[in-house]
PDBQT receptor file of N, H, CA, C and O in Angstrom, charges set to zero:
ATOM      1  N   UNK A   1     165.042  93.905 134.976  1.00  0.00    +0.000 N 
ATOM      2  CA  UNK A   1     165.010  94.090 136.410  1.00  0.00    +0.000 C 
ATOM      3  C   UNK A   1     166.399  94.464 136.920  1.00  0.00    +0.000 C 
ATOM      4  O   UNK A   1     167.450  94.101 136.391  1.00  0.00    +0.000 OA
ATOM      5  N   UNK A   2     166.272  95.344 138.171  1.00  0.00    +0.000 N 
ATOM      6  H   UNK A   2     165.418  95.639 138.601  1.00  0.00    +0.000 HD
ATOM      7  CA  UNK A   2     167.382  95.681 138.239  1.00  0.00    +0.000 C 
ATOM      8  C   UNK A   2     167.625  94.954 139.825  1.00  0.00    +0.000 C 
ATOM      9  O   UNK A   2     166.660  94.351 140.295  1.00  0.00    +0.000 OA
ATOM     10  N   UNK A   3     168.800  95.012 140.561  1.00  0.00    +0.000 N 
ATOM     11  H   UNK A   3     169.584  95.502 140.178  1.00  0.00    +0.000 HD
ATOM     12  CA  UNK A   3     168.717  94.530 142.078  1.00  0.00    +0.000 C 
ATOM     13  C   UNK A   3     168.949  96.080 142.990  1.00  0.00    +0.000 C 
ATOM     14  O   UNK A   3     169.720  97.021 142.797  1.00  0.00    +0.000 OA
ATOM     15  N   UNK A   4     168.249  95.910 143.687  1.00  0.00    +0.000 N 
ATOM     16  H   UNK A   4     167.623  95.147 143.844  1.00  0.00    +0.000 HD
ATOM     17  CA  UNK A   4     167.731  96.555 144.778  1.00  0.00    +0.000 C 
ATOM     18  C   UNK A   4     169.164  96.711 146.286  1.00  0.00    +0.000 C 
ATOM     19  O   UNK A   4     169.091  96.037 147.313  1.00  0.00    +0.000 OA
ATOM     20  N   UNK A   5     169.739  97.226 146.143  1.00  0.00    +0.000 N 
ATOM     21  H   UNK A   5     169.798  97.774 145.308  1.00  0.00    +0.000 HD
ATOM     22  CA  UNK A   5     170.846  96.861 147.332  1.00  0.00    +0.000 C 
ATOM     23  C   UNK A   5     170.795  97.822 148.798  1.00  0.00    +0.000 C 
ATOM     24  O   UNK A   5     171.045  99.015 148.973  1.00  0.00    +0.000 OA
ATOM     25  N   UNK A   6     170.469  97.014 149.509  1.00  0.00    +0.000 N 
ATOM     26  H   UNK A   6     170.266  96.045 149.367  1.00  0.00    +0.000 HD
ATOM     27  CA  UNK A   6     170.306  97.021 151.116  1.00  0.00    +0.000 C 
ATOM     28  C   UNK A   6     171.814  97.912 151.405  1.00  0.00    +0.000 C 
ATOM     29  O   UNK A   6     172.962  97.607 151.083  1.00  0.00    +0.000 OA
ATOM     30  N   UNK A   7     171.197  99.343 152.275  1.00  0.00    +0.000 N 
ATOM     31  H   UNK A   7     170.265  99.592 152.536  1.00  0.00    +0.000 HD
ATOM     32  CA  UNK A   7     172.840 100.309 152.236  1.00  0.00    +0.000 C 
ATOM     33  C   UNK A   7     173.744  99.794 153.271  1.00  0.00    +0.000 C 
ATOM     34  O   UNK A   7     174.892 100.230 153.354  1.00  0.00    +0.000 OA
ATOM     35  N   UNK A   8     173.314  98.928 154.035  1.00  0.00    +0.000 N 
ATOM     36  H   UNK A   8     172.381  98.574 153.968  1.00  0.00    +0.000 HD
ATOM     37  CA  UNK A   8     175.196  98.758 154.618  1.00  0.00    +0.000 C 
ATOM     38  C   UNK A   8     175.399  97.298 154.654  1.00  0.00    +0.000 C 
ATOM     39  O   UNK A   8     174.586  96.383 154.783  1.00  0.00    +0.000 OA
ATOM     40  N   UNK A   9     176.657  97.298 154.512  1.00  0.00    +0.000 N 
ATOM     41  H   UNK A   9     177.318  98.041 154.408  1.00  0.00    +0.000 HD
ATOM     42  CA  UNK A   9     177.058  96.204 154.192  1.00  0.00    +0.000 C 
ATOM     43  C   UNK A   9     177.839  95.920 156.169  1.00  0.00    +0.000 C 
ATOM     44  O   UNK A   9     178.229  96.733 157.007  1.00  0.00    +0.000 OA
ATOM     45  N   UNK A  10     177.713  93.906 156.174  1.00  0.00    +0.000 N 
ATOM     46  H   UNK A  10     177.396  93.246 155.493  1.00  0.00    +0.000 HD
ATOM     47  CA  UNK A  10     178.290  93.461 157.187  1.00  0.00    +0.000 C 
ATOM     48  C   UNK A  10     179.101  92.627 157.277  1.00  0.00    +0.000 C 
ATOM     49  O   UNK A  10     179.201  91.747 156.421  1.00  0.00    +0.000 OA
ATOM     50  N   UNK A  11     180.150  92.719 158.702  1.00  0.00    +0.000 N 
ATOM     51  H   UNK A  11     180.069  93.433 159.397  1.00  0.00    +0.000 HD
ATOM     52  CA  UNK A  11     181.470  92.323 158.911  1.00  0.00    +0.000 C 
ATOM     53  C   UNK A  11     181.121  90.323 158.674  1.00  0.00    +0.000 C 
ATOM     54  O   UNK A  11     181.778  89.458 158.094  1.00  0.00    +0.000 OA
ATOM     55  N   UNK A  12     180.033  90.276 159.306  1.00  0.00    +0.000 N 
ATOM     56  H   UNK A  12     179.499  90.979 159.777  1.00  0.00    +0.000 HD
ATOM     57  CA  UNK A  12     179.556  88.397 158.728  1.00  0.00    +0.000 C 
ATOM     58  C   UNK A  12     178.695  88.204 157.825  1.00  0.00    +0.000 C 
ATOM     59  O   UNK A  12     177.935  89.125 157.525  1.00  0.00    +0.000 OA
ATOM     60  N   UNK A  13     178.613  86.883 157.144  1.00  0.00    +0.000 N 
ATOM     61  H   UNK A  13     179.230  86.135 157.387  1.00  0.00    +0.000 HD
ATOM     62  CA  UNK A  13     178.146  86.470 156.312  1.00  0.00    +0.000 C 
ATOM     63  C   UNK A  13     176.251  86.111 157.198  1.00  0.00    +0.000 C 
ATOM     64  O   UNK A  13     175.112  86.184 156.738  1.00  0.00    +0.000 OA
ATOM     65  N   UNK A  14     176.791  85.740 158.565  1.00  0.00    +0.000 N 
ATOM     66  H   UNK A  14     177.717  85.680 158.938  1.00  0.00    +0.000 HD
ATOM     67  CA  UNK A  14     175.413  85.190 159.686  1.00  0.00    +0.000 C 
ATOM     68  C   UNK A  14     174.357  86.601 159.478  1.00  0.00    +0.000 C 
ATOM     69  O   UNK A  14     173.143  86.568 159.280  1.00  0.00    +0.000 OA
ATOM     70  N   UNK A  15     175.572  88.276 159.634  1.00  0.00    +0.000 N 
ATOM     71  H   UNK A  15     176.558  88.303 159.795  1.00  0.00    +0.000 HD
ATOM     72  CA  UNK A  15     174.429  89.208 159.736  1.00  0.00    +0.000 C 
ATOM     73  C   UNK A  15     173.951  89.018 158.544  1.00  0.00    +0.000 C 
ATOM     74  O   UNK A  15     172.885  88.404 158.494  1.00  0.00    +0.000 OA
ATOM     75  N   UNK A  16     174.361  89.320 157.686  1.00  0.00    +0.000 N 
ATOM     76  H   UNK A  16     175.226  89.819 157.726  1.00  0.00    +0.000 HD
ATOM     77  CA  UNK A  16     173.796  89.298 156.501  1.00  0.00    +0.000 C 
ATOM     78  C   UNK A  16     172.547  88.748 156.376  1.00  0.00    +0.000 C 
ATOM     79  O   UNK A  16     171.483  89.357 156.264  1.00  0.00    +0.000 OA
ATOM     80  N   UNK A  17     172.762  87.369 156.406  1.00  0.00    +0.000 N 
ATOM     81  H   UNK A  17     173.626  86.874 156.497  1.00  0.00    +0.000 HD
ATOM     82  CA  UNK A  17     171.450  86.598 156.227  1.00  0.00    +0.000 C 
ATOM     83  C   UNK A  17     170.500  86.577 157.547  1.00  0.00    +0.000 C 
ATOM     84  O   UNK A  17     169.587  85.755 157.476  1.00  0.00    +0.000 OA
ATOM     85  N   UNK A  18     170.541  87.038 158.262  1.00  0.00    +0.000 N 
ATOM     86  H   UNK A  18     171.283  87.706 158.320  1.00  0.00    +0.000 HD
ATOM     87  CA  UNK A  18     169.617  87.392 159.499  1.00  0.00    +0.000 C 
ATOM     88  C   UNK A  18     168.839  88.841 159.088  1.00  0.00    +0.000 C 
ATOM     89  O   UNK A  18     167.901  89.234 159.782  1.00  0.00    +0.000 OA
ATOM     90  N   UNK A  19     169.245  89.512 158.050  1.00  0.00    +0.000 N 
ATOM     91  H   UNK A  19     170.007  89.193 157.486  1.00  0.00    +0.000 HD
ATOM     92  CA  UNK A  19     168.596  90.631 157.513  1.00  0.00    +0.000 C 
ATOM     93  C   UNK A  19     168.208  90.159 156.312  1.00  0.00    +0.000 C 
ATOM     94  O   UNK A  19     167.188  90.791 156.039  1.00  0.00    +0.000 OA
ATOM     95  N   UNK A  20     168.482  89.299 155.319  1.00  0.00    +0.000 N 
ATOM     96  H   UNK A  20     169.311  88.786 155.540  1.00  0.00    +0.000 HD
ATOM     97  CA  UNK A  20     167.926  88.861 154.314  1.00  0.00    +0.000 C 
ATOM     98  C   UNK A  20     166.656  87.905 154.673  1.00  0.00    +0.000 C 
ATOM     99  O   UNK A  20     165.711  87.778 153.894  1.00  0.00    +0.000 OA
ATOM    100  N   UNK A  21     166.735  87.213 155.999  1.00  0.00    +0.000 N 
ATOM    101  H   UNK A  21     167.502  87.316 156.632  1.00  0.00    +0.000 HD
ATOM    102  CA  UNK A  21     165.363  86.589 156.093  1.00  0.00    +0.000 C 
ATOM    103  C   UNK A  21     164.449  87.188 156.981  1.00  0.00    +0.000 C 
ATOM    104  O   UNK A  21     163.366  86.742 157.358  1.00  0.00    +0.000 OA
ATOM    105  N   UNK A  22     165.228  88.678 157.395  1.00  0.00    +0.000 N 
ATOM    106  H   UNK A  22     166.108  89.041 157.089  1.00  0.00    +0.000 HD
ATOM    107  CA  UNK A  22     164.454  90.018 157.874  1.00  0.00    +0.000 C 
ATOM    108  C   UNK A  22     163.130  90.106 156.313  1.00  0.00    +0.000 C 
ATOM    109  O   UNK A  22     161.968  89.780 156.071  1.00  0.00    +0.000 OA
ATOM    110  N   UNK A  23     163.960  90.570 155.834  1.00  0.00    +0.000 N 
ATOM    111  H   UNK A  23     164.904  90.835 156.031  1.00  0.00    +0.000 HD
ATOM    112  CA  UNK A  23     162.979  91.200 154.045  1.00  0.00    +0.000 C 
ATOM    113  C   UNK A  23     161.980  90.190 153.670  1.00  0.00    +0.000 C 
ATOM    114  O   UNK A  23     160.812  90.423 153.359  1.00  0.00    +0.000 OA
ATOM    115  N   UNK A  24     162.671  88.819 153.743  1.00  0.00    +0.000 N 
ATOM    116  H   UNK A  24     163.620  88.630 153.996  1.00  0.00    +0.000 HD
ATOM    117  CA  UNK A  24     161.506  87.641 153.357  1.00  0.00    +0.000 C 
ATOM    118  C   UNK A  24     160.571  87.553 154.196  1.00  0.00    +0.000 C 
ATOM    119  O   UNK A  24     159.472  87.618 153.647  1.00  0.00    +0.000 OA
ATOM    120  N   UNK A  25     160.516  87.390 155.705  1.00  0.00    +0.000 N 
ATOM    121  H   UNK A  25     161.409  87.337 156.152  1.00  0.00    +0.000 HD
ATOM    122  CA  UNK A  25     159.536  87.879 156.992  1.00  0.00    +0.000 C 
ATOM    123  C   UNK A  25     158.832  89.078 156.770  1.00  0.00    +0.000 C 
ATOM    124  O   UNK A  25     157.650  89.086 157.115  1.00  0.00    +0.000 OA
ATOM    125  N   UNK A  26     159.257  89.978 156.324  1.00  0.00    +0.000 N 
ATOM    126  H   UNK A  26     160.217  89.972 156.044  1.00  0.00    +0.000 HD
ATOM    127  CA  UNK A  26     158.271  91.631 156.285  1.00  0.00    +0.000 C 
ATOM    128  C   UNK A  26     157.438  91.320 155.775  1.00  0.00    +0.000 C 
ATOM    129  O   UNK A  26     156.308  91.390 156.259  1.00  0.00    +0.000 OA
ATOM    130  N   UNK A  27     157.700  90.861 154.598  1.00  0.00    +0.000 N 
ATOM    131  H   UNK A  27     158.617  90.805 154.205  1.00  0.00    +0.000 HD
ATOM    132  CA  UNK A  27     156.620  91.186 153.389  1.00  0.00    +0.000 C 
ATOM    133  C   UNK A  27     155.037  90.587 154.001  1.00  0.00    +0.000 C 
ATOM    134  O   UNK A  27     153.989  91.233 153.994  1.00  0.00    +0.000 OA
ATOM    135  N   UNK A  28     155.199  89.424 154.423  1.00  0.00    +0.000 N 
ATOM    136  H   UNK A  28     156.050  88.900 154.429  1.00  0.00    +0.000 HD
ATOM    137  CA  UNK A  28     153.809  89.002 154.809  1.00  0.00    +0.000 C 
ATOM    138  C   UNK A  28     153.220  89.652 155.628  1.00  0.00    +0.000 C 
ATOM    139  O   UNK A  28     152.058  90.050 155.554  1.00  0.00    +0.000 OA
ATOM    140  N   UNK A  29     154.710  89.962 157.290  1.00  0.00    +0.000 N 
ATOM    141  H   UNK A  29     155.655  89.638 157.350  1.00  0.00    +0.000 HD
ATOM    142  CA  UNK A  29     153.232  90.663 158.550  1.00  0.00    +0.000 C 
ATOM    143  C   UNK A  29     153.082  91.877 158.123  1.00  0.00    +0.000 C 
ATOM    144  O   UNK A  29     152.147  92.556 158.548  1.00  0.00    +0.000 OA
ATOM    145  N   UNK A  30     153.896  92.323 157.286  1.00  0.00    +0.000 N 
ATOM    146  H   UNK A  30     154.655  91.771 156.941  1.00  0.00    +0.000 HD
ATOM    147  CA  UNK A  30     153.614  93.952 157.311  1.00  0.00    +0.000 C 
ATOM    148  C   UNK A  30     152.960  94.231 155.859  1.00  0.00    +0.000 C 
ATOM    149  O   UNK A  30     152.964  95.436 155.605  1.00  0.00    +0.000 OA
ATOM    150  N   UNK A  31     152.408  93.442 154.858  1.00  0.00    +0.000 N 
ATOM    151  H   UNK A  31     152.405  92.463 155.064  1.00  0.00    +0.000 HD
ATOM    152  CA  UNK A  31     152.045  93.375 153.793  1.00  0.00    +0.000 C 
ATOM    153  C   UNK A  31     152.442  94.183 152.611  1.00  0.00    +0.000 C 
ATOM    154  O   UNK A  31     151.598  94.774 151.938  1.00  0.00    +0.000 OA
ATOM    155  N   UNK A  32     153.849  94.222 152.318  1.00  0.00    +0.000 N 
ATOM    156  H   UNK A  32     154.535  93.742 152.865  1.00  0.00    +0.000 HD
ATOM    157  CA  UNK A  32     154.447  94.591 151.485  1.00  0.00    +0.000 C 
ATOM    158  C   UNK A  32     154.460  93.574 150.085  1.00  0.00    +0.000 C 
ATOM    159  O   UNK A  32     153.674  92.633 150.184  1.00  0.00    +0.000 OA
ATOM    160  N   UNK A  33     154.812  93.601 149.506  1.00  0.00    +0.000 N 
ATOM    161  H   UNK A  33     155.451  94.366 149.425  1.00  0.00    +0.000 HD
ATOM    162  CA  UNK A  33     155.320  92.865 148.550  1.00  0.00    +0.000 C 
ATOM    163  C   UNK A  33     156.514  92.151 148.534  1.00  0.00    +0.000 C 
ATOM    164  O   UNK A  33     157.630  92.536 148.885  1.00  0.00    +0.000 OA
ATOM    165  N   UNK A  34     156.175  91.087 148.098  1.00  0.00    +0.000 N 
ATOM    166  H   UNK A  34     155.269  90.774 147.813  1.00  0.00    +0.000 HD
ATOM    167  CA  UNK A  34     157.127  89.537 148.483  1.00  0.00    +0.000 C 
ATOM    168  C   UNK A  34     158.271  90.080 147.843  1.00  0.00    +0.000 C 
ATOM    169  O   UNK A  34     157.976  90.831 146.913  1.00  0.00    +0.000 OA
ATOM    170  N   UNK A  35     160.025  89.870 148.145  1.00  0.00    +0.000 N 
ATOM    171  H   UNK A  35     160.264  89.260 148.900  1.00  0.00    +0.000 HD
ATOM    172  CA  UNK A  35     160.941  90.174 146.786  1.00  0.00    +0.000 C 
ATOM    173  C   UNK A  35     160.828  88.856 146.288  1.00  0.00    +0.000 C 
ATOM    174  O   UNK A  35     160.509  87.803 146.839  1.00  0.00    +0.000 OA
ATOM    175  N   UNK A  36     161.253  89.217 144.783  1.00  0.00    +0.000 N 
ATOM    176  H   UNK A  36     161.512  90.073 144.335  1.00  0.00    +0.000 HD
ATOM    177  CA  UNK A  36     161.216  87.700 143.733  1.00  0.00    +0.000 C 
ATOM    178  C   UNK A  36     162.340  87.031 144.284  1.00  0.00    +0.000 C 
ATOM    179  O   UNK A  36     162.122  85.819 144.296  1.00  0.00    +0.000 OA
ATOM    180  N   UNK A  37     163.656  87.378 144.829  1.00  0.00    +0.000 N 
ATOM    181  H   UNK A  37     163.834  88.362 144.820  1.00  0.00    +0.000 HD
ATOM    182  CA  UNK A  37     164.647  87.108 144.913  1.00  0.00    +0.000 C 
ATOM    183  C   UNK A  37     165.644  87.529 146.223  1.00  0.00    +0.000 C 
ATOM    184  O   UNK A  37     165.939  88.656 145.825  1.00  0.00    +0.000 OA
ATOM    185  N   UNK A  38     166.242  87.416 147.296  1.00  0.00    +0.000 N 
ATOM    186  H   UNK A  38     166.002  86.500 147.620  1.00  0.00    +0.000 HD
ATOM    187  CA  UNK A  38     166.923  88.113 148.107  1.00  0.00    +0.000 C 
ATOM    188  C   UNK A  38     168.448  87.301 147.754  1.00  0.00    +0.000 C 
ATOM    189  O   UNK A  38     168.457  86.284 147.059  1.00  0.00    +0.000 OA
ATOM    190  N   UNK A  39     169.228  87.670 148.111  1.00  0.00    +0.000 N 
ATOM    191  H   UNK A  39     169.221  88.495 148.675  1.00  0.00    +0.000 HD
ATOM    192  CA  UNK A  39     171.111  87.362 147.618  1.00  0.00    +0.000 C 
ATOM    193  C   UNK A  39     171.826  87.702 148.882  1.00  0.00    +0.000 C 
ATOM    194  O   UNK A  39     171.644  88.771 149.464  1.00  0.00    +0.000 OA
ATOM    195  N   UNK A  40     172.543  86.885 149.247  1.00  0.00    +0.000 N 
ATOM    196  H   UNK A  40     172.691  86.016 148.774  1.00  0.00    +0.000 HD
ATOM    197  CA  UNK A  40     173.659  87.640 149.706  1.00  0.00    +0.000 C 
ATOM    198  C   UNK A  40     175.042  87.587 149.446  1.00  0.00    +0.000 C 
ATOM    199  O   UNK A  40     175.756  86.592 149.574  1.00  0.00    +0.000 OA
ATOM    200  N   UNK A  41     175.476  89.020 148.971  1.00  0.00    +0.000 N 
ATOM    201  H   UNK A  41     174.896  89.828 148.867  1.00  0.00    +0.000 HD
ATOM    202  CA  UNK A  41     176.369  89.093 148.030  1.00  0.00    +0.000 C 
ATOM    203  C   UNK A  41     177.933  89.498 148.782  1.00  0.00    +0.000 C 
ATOM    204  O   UNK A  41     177.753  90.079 149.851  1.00  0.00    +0.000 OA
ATOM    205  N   UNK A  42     179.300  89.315 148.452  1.00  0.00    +0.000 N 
ATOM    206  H   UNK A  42     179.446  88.842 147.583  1.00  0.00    +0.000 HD
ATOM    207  CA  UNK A  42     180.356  89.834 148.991  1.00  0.00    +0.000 C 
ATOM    208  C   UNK A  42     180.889  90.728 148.244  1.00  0.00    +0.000 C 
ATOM    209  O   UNK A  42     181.087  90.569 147.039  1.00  0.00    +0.000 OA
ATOM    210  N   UNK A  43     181.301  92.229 149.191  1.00  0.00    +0.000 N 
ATOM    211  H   UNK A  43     181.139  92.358 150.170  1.00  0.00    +0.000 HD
ATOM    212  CA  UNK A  43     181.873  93.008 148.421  1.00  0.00    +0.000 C 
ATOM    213  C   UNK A  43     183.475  92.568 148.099  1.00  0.00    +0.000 C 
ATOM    214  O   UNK A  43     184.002  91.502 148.417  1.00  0.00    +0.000 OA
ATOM    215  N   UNK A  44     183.939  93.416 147.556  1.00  0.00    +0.000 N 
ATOM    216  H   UNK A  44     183.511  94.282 147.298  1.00  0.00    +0.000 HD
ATOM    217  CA  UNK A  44     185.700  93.542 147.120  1.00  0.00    +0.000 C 
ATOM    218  C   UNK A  44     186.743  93.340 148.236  1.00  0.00    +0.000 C 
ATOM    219  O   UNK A  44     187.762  92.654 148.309  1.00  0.00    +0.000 OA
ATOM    220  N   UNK A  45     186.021  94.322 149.211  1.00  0.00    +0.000 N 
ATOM    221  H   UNK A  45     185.193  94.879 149.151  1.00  0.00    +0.000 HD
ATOM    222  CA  UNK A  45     186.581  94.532 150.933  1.00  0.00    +0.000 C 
ATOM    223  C   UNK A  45     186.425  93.185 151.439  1.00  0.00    +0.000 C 
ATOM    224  O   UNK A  45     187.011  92.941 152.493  1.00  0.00    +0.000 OA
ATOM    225  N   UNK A  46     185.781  92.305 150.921  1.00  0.00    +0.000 N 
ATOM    226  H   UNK A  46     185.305  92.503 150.064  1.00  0.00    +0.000 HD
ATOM    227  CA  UNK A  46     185.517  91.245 152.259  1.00  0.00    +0.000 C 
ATOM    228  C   UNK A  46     184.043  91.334 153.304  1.00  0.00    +0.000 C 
ATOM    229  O   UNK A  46     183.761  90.790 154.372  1.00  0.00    +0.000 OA
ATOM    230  N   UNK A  47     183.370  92.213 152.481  1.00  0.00    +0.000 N 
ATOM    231  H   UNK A  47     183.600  92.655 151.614  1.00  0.00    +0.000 HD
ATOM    232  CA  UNK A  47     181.824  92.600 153.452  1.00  0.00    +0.000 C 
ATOM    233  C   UNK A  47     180.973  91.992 152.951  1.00  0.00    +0.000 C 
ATOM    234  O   UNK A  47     181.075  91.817 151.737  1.00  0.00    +0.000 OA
ATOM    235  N   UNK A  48     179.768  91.409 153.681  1.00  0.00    +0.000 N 
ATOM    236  H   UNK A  48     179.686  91.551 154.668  1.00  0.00    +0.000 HD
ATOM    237  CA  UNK A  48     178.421  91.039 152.994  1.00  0.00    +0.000 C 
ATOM    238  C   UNK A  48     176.940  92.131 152.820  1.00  0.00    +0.000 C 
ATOM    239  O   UNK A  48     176.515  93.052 153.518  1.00  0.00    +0.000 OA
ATOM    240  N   UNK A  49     176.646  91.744 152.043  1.00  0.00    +0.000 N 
ATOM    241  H   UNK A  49     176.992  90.996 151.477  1.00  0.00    +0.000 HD
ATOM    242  CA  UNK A  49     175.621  92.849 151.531  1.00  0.00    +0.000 C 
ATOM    243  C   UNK A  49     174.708  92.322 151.362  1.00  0.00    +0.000 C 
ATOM    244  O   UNK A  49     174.922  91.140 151.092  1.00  0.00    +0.000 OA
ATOM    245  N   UNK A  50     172.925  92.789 151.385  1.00  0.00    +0.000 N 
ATOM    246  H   UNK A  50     172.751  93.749 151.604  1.00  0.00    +0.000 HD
ATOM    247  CA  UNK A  50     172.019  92.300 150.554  1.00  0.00    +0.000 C 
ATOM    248  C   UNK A  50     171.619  93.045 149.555  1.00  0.00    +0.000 C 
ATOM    249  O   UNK A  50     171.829  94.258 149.536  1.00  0.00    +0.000 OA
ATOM    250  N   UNK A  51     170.971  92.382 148.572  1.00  0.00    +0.000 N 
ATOM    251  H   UNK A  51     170.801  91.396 148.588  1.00  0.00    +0.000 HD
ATOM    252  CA  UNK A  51     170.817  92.963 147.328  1.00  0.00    +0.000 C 
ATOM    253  C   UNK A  51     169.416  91.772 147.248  1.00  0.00    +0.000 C 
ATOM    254  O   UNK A  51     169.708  90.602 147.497  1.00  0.00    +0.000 OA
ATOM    255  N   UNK A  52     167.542  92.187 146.812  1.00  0.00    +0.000 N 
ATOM    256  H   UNK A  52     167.305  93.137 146.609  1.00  0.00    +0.000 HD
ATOM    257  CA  UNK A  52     167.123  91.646 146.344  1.00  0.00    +0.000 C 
ATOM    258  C   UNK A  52     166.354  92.303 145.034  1.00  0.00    +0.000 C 
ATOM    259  O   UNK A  52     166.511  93.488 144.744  1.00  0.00    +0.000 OA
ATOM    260  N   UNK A  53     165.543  91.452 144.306  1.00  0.00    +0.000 N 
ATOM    261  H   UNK A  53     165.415  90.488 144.542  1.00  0.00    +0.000 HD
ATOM    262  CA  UNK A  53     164.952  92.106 143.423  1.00  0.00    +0.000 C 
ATOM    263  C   UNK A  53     163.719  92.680 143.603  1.00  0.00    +0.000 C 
ATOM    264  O   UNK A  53     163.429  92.076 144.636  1.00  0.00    +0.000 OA
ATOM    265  N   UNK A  54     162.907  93.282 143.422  1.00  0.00    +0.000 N 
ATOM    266  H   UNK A  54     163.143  93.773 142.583  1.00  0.00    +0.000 HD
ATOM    267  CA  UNK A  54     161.463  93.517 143.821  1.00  0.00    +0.000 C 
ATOM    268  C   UNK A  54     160.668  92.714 142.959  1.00  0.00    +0.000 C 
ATOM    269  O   UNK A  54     159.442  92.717 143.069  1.00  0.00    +0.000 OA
TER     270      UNK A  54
């Protein structure tokens, strides 16, 4: 498996995870598929990113 990474990365760690429990929320109302996994990861710069797995 590979990880899946969400294209922009943010100045807080709060956005971040306000879009990572965006992806965990979709999946049900909009009936996508659950991710196995969501992360939130820090780049090099000091940015947060998501990255989950499918």
């Amino acid at each position: 498996m590979r990880w899946v990474y969400f294209g922009k990365l943010y100045r807080t760690k709060f956005q971040a995870g306000c879009l990572a429990k965006r992806l965990e929320q979709d999946s049900w109302i909009y009936g996508y598929e659950e991710p196995r996994l969501v992360e939130i990861f820090r780049s090099r710069r000091g940015r947060y990113g998501v990255r989950f797995l499918p």
